[in-house]
Residue frames relative to the residue before (quaternion, step in Angstrom):
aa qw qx qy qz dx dy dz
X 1.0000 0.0000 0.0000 0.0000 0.00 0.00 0.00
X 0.3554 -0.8348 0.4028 -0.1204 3.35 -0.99 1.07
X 0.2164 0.8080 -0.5210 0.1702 3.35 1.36 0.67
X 0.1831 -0.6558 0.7315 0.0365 3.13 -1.53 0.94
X 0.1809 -0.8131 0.5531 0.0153 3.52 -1.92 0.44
X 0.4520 -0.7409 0.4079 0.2834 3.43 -0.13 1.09
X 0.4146 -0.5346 0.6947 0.2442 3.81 -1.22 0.62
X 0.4530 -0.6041 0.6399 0.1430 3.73 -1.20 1.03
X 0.7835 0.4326 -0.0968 0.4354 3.56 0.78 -1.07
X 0.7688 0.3016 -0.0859 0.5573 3.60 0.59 -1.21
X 0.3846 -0.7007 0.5111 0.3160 3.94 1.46 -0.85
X 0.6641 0.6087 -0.3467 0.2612 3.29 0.64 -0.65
X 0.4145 -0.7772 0.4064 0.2426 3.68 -0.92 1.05
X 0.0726 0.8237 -0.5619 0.0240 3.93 -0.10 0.99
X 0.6706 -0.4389 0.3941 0.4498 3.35 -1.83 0.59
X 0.5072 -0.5876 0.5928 0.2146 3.93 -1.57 0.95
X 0.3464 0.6931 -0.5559 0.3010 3.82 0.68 1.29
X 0.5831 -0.3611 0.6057 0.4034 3.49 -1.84 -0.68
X 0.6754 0.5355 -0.3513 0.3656 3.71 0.84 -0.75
X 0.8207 0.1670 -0.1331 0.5300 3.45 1.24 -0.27
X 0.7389 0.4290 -0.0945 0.5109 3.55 1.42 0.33
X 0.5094 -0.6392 0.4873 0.3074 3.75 -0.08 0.81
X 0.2689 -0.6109 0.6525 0.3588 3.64 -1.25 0.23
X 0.1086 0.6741 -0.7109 -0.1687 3.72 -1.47 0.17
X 0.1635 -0.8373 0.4605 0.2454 3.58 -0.56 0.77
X 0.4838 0.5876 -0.5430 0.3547 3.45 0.90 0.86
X 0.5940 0.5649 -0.4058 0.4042 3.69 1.22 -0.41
X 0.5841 -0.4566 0.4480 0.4996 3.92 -1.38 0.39
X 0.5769 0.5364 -0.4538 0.4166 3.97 0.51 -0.97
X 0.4759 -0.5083 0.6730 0.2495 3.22 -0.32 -1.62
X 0.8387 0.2199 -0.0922 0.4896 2.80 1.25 -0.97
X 0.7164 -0.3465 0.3626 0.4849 4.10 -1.41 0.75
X 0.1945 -0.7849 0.4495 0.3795 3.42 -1.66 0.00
X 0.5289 0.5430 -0.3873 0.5248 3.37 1.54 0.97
X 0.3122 -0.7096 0.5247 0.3516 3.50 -0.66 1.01
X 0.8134 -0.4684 0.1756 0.2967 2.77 -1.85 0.49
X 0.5583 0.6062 -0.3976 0.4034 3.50 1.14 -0.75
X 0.6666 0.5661 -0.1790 0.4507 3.69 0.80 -1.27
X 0.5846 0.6802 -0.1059 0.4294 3.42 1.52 -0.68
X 0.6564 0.3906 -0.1135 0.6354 2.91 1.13 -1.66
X 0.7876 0.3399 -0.3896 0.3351 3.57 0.18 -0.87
X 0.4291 0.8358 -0.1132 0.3231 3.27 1.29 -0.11
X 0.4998 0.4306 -0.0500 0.7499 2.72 2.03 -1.44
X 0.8565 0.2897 -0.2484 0.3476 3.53 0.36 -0.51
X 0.4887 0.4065 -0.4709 0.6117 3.22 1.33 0.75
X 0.5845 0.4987 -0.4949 0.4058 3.75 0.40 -0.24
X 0.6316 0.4898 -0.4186 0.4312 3.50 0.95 -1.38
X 0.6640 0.5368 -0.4714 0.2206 3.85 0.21 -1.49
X 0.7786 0.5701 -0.1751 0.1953 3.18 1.13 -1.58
X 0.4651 0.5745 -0.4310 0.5176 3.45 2.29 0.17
X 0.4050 -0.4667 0.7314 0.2886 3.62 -1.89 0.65
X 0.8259 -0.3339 0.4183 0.1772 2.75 -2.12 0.62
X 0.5616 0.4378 -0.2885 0.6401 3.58 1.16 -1.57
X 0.8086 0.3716 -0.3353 0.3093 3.68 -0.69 -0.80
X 0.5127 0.5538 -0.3814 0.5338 3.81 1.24 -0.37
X 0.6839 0.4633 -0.2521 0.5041 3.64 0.79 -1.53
X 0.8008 0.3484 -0.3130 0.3734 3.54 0.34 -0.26
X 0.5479 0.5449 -0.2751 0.5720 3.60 1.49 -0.01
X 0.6322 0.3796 -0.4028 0.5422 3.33 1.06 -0.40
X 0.4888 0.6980 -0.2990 0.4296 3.81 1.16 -0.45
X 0.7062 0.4729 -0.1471 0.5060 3.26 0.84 -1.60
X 0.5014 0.7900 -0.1438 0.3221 3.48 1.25 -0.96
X 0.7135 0.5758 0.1070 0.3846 2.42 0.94 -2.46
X 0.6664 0.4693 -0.1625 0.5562 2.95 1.28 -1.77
X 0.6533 0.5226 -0.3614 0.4117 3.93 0.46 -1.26
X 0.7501 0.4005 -0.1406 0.5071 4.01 1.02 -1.12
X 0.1193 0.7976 -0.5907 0.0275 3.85 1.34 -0.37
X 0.6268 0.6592 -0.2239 0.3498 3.59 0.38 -1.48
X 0.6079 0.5998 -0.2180 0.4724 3.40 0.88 -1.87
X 0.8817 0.3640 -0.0933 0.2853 3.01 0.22 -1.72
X 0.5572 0.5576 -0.2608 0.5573 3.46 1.44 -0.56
X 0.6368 0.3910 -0.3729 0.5500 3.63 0.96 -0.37
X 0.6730 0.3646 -0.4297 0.4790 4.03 0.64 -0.46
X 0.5646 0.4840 -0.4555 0.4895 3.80 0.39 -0.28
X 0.7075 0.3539 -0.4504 0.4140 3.67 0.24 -0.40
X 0.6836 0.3978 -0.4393 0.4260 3.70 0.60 -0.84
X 0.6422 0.5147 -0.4741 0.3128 3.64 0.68 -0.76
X 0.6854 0.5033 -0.2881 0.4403 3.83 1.00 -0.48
X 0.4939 0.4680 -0.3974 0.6157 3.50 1.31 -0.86
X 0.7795 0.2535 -0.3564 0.4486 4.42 -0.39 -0.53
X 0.4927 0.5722 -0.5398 0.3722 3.82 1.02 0.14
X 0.6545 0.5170 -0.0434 0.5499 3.31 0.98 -1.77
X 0.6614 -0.6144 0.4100 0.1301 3.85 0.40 0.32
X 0.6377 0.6266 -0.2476 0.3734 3.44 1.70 -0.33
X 0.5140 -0.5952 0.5418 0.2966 3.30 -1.19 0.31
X 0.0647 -0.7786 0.6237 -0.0224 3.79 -0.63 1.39
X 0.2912 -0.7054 0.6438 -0.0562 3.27 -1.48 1.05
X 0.3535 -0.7317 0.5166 0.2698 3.62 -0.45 1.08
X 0.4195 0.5790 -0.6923 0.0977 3.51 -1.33 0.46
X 0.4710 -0.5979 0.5537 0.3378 3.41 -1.73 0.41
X 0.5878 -0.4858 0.4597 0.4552 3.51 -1.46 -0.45
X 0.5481 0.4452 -0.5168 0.4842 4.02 0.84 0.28
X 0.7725 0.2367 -0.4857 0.3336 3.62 0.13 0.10
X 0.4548 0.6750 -0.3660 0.4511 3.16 1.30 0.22
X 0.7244 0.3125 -0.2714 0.5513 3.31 1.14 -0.54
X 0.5530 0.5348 -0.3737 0.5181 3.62 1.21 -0.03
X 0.5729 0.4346 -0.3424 0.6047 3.70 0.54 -0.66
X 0.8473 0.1710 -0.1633 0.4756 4.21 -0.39 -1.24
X 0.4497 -0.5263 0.6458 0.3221 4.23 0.43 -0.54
X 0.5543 -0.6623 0.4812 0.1502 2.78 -1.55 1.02
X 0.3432 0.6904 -0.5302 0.3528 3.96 1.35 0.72
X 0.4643 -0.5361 0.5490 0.4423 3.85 -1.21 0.19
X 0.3238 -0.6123 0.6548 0.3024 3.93 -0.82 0.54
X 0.5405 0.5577 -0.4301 0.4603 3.90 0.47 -0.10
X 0.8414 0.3062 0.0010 0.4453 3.20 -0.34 -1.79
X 0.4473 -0.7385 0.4748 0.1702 3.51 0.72 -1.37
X 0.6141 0.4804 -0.2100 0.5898 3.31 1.71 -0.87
X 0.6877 -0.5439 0.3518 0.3278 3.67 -1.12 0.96
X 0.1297 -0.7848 0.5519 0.2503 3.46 -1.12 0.39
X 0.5637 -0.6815 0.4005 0.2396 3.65 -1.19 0.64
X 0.2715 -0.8126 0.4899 0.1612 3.27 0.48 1.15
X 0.7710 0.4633 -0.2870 0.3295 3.84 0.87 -0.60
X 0.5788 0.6442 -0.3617 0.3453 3.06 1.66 -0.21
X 0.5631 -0.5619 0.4604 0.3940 4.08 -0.86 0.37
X 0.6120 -0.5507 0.4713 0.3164 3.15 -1.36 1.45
X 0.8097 0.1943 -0.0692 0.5494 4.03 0.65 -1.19
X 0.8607 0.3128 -0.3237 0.2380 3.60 -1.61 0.53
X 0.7807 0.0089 0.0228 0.6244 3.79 -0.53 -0.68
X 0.8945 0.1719 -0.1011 0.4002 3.35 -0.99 0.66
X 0.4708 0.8001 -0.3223 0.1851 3.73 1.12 -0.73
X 0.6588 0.5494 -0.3495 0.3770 3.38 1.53 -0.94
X 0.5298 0.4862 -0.3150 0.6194 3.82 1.16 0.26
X 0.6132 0.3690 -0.4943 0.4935 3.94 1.00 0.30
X 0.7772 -0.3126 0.3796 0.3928 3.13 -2.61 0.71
X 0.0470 0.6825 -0.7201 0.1157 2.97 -1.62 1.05
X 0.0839 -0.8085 0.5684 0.1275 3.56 -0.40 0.95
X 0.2165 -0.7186 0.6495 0.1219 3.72 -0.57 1.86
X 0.3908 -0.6446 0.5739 0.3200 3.40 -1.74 0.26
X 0.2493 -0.7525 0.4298 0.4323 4.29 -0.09 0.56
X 0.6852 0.0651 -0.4068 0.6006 3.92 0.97 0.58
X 0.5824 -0.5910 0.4614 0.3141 3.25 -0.90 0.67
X 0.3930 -0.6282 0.5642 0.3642 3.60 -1.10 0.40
X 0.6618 0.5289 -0.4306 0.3113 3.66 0.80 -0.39
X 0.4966 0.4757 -0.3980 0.6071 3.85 2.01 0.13
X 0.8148 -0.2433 0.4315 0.3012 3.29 0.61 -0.32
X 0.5924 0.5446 -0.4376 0.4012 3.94 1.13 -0.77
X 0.7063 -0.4267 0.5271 0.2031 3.42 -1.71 0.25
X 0.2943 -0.6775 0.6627 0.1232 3.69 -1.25 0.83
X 0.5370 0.6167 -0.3862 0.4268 3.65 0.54 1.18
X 0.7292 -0.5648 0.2676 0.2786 3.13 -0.90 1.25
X 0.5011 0.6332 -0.3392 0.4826 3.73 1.51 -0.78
X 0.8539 0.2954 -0.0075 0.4284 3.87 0.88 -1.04
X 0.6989 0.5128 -0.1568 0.4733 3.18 1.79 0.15
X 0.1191 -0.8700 0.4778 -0.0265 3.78 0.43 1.43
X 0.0536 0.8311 -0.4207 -0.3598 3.25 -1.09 -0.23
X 0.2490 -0.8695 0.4264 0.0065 2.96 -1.85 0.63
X 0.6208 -0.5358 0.1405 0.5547 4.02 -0.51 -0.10
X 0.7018 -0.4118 0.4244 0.3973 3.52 -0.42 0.27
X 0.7674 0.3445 -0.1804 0.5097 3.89 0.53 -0.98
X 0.6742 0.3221 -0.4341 0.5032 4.02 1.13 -0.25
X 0.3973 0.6011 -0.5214 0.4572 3.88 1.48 -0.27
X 0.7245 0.3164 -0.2737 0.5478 4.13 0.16 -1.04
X 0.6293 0.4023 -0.5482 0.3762 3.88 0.26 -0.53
X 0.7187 0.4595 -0.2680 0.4477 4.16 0.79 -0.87
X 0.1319 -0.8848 0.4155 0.1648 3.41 1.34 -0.09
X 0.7338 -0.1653 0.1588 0.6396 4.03 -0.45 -0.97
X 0.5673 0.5686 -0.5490 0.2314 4.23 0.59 -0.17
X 0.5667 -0.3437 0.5698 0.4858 3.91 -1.56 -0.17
X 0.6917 -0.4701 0.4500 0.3130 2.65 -2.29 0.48
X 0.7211 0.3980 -0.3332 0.4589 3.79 0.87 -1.12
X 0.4715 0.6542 -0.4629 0.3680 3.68 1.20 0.30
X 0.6757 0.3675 -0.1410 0.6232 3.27 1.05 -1.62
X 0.6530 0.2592 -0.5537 0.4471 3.75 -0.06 0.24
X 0.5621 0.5500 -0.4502 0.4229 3.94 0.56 -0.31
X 0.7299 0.3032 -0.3033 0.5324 3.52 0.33 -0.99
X 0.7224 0.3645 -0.3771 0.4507 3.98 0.45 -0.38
X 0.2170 0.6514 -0.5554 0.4692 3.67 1.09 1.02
X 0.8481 0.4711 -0.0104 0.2421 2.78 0.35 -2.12
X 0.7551 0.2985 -0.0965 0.5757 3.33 1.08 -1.70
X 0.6901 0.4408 -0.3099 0.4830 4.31 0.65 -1.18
């Protein structure tokens, strides 16, 4: 049996496959109603017709909808720059496993506040307690969180570094 399907765009009458049609599984077919040529070129007139600003701000929006996504590739991509050994987790079981206190300081952190500008040094920050840049692990065992300003006050030392020297100097 031979079923064939018209292109919306181009008219033309092609076999009802994957080889010349997109799957969409919300349609009765199964299958897109532009073949694939019409499809593709499609996308590339849609892309030409965005400015720079409107790309930059969709990738923004993007960013923002997937935050999570991305904050987990940036760690593995820095944990295999640096030679370490990386372990998937997100920053809710991290905060479910350690609480939402600073392991530094002790004083709650504001989960609502923005990772960057006004107010940020009181937002989640996730310190490593050896740094991966000495060498520590990307793995929930070595990762706490904290405010953003005791993460930079403890900078690249261990924890028994920064509680030694904050014996001495805080």
């Amino acid at each position: 049996m031979n079923i064939k399907k018209k292109c919306k765009k181009c008219s033309r009458e092609l076999p009802a496959t994957l080889e010349f049609f997109y799957e969409c599984k919300i349609r009765k077919s199964g299958l897109r109603s532009l073949c694939k040529d019409c499809f593709k070129q499609d996308r590339l007139d849609h892309l030409a017709s965005m400015t720079p600003e409107y790309r930059k701000a969709m990738k923004k929006a993007e960013v923002g909808r997937n935050r999570h996504v991305y904050r987990e590739a940036n760690r593995k991509r820095i944990a295999k720059d640096r030679g370490v050994y990386h372990q998937k987790w997100t920053e809710k079981e991290l905060l479910k496993i350690y609480g939402s206190d600073c392991y530094l300081c002790h004083k709650p952190i504001d989960l609502t506040l923005p990772m960057q500008g006004a107010l940020s040094e009181w937002s989640l920050w996730i310190d490593h307690m050896t740094p991966t840049s000495r060498g520590g692990e990307n793995t929930l065992n070595n990762v706490r969180p904290c405010h953003r300003a005791c993460n930079q006050k403890k900078y690249n030392l261990t924890y028994e570094e920064y509680l030694d020297k904050a014996d001495g100097l805080w």
